[in-house]
mmCIF entry with sequence, helices, sheets and N, C-alpha, C, O atoms, coordinates in Angstrom:
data_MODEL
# 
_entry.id   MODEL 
# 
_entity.id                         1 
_entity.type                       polymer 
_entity.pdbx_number_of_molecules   1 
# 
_entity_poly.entity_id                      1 
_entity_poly.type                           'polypeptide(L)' 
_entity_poly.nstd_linkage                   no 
_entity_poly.nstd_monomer                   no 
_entity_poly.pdbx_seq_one_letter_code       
;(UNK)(UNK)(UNK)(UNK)(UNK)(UNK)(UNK)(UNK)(UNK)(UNK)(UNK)(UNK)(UNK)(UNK)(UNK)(UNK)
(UNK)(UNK)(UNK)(UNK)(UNK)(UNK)(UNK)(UNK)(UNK)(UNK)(UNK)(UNK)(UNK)(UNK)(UNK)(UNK)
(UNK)(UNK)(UNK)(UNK)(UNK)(UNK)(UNK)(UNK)(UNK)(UNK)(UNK)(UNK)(UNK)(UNK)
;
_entity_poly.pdbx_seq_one_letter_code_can   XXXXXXXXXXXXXXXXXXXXXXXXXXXXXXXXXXXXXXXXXXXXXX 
_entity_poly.pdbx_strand_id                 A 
# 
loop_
_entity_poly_seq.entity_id 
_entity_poly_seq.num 
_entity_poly_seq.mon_id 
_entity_poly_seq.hetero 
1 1  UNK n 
1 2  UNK n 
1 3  UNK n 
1 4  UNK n 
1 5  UNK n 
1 6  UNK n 
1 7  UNK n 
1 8  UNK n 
1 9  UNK n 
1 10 UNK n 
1 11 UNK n 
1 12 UNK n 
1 13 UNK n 
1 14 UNK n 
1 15 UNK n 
1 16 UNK n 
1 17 UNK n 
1 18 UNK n 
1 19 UNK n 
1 20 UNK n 
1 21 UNK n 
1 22 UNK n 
1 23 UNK n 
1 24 UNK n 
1 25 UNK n 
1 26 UNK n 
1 27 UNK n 
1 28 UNK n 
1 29 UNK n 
1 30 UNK n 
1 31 UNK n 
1 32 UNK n 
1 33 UNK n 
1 34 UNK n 
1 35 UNK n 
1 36 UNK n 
1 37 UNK n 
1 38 UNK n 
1 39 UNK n 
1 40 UNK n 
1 41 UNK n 
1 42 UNK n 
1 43 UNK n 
1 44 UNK n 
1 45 UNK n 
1 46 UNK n 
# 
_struct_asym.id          A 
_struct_asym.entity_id   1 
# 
loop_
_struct_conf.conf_type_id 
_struct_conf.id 
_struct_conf.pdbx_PDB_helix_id 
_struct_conf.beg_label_comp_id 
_struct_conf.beg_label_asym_id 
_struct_conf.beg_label_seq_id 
_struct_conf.pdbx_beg_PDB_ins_code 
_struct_conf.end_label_comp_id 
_struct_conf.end_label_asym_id 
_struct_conf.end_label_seq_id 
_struct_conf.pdbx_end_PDB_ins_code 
_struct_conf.beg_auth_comp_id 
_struct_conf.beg_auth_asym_id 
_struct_conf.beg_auth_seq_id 
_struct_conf.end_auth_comp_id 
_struct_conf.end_auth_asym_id 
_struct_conf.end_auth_seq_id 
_struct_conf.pdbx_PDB_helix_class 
_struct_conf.details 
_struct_conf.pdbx_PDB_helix_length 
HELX_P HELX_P1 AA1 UNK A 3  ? UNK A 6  ? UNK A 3  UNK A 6  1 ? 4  
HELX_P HELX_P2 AA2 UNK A 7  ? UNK A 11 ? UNK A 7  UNK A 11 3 ? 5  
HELX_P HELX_P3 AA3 UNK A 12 ? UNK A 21 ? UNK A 12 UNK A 21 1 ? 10 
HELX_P HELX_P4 AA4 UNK A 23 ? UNK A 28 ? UNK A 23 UNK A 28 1 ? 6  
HELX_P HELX_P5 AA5 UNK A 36 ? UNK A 39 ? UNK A 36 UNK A 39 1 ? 4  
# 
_struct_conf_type.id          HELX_P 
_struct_conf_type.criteria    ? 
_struct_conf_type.reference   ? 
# 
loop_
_atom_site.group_PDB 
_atom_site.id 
_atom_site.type_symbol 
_atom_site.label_atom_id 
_atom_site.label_alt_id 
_atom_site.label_comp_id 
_atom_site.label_asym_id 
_atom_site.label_entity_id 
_atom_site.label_seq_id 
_atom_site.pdbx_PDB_ins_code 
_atom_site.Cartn_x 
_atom_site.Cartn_y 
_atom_site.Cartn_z 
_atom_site.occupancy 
_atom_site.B_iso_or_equiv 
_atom_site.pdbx_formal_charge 
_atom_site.auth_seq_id 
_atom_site.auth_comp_id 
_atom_site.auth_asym_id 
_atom_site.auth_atom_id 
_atom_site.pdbx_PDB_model_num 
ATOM 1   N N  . UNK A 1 1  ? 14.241 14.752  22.555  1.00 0.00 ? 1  UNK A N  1 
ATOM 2   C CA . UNK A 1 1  ? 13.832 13.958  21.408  1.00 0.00 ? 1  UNK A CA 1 
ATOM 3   C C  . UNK A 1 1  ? 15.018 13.074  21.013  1.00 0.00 ? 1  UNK A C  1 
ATOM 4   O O  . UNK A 1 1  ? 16.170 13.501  20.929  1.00 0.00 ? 1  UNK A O  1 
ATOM 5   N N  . UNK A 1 2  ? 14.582 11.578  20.733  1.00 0.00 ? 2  UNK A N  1 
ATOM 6   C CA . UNK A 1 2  ? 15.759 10.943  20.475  1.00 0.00 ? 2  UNK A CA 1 
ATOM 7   C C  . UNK A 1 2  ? 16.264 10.807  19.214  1.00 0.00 ? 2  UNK A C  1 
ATOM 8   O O  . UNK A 1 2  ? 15.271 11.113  18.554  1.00 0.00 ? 2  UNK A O  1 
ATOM 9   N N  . UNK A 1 3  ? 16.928 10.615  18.604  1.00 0.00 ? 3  UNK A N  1 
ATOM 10  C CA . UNK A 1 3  ? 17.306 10.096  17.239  1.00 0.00 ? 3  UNK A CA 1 
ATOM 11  C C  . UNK A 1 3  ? 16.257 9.344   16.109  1.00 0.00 ? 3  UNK A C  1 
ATOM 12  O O  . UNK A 1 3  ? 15.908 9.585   14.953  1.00 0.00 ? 3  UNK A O  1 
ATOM 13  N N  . UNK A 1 4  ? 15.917 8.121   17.295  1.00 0.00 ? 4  UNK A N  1 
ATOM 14  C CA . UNK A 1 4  ? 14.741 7.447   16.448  1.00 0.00 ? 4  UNK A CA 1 
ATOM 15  C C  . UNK A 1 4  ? 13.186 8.320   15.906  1.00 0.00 ? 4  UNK A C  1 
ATOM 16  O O  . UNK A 1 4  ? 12.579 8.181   14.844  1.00 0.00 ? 4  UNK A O  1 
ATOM 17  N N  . UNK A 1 5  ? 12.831 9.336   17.228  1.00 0.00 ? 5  UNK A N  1 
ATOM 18  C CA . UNK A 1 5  ? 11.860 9.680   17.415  1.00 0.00 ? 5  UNK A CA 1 
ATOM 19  C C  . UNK A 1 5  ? 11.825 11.046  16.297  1.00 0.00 ? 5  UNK A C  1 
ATOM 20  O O  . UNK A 1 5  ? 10.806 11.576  15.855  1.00 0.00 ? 5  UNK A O  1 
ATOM 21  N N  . UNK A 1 6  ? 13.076 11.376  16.036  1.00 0.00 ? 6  UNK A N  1 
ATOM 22  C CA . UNK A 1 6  ? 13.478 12.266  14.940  1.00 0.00 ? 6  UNK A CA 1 
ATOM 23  C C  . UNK A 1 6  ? 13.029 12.004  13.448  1.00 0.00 ? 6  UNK A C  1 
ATOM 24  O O  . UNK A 1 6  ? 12.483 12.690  12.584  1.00 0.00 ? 6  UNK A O  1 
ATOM 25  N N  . UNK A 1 7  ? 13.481 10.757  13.525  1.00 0.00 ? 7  UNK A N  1 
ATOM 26  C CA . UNK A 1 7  ? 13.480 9.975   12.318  1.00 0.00 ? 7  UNK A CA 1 
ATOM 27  C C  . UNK A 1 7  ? 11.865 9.953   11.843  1.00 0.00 ? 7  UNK A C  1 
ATOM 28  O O  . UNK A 1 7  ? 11.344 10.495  10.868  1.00 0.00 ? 7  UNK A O  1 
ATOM 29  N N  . UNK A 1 8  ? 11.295 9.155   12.858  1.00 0.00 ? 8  UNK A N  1 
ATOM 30  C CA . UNK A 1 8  ? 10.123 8.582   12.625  1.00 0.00 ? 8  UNK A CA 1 
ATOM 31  C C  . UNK A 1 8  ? 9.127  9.645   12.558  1.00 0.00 ? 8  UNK A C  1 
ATOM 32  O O  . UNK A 1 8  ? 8.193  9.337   11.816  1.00 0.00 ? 8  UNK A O  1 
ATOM 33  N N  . UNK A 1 9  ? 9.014  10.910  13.147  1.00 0.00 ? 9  UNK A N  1 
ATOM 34  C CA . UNK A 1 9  ? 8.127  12.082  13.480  1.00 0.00 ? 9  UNK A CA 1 
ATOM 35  C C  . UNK A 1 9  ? 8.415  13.055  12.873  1.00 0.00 ? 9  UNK A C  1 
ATOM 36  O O  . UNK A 1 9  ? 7.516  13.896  12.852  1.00 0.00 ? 9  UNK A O  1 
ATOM 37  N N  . UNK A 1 10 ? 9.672  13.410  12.146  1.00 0.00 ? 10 UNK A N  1 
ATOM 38  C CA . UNK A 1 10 ? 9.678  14.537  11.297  1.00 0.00 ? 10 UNK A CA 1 
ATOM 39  C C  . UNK A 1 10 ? 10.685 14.208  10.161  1.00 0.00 ? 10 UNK A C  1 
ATOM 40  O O  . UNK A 1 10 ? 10.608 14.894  9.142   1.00 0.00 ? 10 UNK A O  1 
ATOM 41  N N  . UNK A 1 11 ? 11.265 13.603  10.206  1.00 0.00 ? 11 UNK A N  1 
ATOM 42  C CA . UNK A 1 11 ? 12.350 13.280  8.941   1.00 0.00 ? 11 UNK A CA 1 
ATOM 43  C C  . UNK A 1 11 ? 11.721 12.423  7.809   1.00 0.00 ? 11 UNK A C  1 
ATOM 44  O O  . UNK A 1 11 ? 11.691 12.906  6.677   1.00 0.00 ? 11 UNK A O  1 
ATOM 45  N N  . UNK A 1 12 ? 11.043 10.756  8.116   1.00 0.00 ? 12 UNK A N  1 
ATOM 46  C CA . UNK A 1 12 ? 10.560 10.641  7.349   1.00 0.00 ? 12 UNK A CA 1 
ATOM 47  C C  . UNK A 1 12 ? 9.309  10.962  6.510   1.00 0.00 ? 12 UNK A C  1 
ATOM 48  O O  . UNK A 1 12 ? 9.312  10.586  5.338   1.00 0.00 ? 12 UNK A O  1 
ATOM 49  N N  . UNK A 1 13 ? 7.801  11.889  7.190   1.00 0.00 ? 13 UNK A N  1 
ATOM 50  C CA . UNK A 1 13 ? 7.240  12.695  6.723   1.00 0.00 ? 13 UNK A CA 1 
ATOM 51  C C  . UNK A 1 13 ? 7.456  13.655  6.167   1.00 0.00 ? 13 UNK A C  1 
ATOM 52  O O  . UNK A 1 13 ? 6.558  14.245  5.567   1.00 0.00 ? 13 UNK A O  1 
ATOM 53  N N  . UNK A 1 14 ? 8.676  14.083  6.200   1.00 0.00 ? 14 UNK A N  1 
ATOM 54  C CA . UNK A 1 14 ? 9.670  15.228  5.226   1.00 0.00 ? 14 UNK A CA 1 
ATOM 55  C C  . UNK A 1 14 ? 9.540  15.036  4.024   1.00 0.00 ? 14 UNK A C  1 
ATOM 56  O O  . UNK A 1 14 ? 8.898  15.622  3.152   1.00 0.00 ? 14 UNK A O  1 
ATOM 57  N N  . UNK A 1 15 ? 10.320 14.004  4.028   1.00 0.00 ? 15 UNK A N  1 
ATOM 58  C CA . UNK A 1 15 ? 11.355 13.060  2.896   1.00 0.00 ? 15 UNK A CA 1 
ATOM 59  C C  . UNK A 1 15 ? 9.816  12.688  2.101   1.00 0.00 ? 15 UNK A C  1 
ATOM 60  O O  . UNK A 1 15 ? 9.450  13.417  1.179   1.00 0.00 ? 15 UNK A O  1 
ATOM 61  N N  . UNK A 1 16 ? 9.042  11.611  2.498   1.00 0.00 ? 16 UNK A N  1 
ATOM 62  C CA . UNK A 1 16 ? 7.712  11.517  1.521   1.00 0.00 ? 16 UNK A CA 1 
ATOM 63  C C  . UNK A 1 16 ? 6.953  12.623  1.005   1.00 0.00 ? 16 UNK A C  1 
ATOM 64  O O  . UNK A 1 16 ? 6.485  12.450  -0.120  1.00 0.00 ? 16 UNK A O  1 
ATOM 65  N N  . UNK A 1 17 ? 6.648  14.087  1.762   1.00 0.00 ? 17 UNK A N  1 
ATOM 66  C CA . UNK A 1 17 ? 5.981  15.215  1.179   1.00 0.00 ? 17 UNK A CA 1 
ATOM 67  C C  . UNK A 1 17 ? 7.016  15.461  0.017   1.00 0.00 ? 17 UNK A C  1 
ATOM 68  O O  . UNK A 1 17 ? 6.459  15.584  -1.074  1.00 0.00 ? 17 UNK A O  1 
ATOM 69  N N  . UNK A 1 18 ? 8.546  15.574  -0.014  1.00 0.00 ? 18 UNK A N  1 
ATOM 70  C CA . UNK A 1 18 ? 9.145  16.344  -0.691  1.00 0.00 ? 18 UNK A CA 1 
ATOM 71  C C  . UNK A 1 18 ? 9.000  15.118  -1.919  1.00 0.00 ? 18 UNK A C  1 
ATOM 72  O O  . UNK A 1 18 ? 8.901  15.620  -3.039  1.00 0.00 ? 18 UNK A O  1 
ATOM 73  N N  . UNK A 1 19 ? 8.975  13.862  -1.904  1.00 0.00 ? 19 UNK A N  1 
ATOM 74  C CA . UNK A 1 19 ? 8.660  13.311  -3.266  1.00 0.00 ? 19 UNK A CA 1 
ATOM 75  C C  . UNK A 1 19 ? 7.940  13.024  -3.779  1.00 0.00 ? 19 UNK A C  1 
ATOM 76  O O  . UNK A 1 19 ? 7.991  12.738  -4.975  1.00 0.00 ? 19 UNK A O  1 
ATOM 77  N N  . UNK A 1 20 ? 6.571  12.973  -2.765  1.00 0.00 ? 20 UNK A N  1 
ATOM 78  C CA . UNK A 1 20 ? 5.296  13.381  -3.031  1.00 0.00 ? 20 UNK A CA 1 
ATOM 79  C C  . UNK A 1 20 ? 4.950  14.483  -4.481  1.00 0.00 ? 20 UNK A C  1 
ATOM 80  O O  . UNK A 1 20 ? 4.288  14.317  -5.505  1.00 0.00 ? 20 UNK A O  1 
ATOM 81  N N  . UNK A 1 21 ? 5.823  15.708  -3.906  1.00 0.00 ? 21 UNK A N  1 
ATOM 82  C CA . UNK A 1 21 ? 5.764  16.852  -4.532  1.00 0.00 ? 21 UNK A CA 1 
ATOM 83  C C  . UNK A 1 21 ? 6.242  17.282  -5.697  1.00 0.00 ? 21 UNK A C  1 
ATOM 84  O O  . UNK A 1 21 ? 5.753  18.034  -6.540  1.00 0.00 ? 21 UNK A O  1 
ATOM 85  N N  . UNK A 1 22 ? 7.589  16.528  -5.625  1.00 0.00 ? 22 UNK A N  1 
ATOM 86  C CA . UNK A 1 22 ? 8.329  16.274  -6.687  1.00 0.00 ? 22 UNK A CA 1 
ATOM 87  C C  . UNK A 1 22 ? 7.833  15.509  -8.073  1.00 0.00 ? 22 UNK A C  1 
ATOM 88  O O  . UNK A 1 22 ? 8.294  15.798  -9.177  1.00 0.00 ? 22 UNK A O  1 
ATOM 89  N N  . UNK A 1 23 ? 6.675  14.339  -7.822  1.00 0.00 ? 23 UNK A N  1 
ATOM 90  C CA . UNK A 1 23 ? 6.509  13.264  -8.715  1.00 0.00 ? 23 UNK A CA 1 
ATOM 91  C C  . UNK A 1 23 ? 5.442  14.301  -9.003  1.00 0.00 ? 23 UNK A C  1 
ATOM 92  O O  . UNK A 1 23 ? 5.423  14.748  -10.149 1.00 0.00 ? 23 UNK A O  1 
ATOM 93  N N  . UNK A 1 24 ? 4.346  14.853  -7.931  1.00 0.00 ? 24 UNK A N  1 
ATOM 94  C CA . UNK A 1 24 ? 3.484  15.754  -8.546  1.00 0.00 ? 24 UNK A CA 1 
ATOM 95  C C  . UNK A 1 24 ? 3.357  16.564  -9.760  1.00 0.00 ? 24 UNK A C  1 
ATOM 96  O O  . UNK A 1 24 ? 2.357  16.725  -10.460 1.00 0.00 ? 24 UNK A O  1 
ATOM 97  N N  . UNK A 1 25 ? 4.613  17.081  -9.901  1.00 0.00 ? 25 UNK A N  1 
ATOM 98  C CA . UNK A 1 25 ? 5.262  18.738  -10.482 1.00 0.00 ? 25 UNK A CA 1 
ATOM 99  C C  . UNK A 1 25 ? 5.861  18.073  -11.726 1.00 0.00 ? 25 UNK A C  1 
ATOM 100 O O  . UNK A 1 25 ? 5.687  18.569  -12.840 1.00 0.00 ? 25 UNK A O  1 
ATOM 101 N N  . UNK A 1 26 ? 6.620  16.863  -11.521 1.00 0.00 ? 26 UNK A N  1 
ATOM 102 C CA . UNK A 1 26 ? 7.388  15.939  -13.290 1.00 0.00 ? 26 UNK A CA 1 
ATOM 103 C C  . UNK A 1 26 ? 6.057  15.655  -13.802 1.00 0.00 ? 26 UNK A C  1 
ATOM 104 O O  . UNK A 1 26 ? 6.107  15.637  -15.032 1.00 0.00 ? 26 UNK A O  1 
ATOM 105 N N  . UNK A 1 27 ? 4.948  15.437  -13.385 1.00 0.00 ? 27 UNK A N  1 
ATOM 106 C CA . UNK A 1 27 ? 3.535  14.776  -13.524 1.00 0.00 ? 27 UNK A CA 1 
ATOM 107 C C  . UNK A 1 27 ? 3.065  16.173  -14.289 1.00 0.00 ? 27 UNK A C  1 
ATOM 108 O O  . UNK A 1 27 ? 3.057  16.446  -15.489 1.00 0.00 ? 27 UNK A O  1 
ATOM 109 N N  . UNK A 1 28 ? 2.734  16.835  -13.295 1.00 0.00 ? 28 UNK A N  1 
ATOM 110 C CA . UNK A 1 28 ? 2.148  18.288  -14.172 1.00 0.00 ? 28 UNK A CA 1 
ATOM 111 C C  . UNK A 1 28 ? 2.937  18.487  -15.538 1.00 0.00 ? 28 UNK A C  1 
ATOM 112 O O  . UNK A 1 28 ? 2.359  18.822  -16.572 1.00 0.00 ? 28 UNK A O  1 
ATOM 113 N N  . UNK A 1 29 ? 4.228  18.266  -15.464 1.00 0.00 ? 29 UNK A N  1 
ATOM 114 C CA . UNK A 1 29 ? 5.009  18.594  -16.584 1.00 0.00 ? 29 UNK A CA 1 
ATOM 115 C C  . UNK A 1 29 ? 5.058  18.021  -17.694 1.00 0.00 ? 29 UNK A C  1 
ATOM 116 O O  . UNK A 1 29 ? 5.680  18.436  -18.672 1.00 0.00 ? 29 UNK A O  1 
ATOM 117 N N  . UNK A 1 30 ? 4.247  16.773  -17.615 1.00 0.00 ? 30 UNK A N  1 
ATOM 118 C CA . UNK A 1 30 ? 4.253  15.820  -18.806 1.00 0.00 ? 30 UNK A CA 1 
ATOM 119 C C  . UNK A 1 30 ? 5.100  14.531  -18.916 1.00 0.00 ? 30 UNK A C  1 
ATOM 120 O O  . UNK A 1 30 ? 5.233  13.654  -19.770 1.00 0.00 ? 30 UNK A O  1 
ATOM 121 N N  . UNK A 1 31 ? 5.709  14.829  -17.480 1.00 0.00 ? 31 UNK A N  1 
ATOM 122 C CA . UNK A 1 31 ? 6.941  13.621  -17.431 1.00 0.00 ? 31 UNK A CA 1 
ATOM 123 C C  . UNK A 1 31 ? 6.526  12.408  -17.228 1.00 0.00 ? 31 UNK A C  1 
ATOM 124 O O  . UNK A 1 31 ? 5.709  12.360  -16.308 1.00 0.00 ? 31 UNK A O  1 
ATOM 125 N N  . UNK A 1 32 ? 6.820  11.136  -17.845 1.00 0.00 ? 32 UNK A N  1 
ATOM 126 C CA . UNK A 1 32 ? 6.330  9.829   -17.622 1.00 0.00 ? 32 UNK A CA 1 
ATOM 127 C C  . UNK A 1 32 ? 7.390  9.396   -16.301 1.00 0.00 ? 32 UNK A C  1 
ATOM 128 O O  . UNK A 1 32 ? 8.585  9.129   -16.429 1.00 0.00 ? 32 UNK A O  1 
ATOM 129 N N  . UNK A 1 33 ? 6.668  9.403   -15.110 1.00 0.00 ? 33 UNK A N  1 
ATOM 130 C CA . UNK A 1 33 ? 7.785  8.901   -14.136 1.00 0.00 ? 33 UNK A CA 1 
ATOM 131 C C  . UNK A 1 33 ? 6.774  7.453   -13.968 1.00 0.00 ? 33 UNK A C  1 
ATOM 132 O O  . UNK A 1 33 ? 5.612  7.374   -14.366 1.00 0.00 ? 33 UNK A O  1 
ATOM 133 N N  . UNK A 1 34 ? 7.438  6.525   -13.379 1.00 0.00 ? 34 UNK A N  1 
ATOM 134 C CA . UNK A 1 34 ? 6.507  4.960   -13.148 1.00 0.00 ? 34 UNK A CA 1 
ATOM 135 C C  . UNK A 1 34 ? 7.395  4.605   -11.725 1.00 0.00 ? 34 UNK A C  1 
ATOM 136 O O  . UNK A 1 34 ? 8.294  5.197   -11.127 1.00 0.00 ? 34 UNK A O  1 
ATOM 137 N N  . UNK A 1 35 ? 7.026  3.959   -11.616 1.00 0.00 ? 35 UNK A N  1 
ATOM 138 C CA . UNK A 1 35 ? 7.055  2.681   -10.489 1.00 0.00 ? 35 UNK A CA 1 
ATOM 139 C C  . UNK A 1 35 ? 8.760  2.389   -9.891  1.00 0.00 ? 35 UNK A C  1 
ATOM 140 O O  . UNK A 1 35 ? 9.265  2.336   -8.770  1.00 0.00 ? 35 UNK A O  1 
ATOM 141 N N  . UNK A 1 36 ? 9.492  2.185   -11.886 1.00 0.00 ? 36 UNK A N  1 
ATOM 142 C CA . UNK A 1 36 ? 10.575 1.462   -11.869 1.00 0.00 ? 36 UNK A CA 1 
ATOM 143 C C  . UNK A 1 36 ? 11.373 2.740   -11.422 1.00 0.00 ? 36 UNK A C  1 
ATOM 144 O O  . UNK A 1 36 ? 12.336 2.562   -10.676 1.00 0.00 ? 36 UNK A O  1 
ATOM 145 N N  . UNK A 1 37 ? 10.945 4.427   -11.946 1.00 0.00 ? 37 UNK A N  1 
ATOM 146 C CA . UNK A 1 37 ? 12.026 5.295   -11.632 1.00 0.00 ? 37 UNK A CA 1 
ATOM 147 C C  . UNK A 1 37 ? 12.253 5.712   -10.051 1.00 0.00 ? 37 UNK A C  1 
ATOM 148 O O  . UNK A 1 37 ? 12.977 6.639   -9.688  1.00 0.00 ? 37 UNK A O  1 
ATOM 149 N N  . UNK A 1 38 ? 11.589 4.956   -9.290  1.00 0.00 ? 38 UNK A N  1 
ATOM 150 C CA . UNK A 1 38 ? 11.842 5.179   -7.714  1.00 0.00 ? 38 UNK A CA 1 
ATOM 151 C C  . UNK A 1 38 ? 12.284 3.754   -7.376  1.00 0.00 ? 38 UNK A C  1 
ATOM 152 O O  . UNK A 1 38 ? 13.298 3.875   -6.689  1.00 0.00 ? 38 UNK A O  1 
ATOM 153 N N  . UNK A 1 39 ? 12.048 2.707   -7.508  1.00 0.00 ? 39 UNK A N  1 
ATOM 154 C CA . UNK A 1 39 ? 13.119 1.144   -7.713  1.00 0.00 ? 39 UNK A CA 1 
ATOM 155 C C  . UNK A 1 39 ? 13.844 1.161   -8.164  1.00 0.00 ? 39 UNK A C  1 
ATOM 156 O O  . UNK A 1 39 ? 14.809 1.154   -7.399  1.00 0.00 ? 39 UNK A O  1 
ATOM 157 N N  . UNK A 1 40 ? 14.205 1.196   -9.514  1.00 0.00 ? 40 UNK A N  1 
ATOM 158 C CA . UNK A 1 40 ? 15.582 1.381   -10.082 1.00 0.00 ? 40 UNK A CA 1 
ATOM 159 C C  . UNK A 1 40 ? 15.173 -0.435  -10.703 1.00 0.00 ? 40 UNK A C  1 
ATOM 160 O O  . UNK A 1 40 ? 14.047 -0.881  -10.920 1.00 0.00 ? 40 UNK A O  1 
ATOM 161 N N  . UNK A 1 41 ? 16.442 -1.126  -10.850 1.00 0.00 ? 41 UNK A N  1 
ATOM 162 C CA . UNK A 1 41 ? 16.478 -2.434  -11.374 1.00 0.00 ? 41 UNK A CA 1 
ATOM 163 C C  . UNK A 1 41 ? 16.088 -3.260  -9.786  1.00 0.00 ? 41 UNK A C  1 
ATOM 164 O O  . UNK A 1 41 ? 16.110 -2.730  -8.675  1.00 0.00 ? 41 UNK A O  1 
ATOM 165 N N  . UNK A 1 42 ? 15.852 -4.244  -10.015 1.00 0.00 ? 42 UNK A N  1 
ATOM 166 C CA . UNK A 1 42 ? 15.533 -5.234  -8.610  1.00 0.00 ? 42 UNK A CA 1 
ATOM 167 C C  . UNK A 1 42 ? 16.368 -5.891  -8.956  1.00 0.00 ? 42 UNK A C  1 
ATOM 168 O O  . UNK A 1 42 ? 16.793 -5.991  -10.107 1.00 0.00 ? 42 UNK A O  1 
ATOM 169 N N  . UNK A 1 43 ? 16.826 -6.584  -7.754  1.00 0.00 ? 43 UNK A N  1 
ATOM 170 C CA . UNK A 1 43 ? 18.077 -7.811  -8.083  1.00 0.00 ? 43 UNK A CA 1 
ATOM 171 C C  . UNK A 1 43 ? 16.994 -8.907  -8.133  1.00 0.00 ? 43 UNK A C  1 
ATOM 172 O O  . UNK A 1 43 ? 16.102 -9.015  -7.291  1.00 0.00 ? 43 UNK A O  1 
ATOM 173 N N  . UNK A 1 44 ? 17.198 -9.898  -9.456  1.00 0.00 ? 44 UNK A N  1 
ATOM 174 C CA . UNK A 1 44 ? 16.538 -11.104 -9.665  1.00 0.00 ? 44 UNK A CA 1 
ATOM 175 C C  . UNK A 1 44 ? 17.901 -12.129 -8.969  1.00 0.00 ? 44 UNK A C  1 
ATOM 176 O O  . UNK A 1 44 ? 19.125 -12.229 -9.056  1.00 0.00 ? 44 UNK A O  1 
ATOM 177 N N  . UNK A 1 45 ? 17.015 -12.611 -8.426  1.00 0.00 ? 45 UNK A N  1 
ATOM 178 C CA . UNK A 1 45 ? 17.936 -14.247 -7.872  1.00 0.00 ? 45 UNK A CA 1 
ATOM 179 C C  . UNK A 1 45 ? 17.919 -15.543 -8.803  1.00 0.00 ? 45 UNK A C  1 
ATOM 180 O O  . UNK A 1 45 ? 17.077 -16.408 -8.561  1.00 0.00 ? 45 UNK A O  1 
ATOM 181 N N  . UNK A 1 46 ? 18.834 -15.715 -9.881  1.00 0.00 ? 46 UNK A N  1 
ATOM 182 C CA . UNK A 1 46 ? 19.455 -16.687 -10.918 1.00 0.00 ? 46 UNK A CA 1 
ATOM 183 C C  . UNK A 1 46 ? 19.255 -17.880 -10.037 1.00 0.00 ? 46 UNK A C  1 
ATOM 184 O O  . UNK A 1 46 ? 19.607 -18.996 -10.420 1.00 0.00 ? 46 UNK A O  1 
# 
């Protein structure tokens, strides 16, 4: 298995279940999570 094939086939399906799960569970909890708390600020171009 190569590096990429790592990546693409088990690492990043990881990584999305576990924040999947995560936003789930702040959600159950009453937590207002949105859009911006996984973006953060965007860089606007002045």
């Amino acid at each position: 298995m190569t590096g990429e094939e790592f990546a693409i086939e088990h690492a990043m399906p990881n990584l999305y279940f576990h924040i999947t799960t995560a936003y789930a569970i702040l959600r159950h909890n009453g937590v207002e999570v949105g859009k911006k708390d996984y973006l953060g600020p965007l860089p606007y171009k002045v």
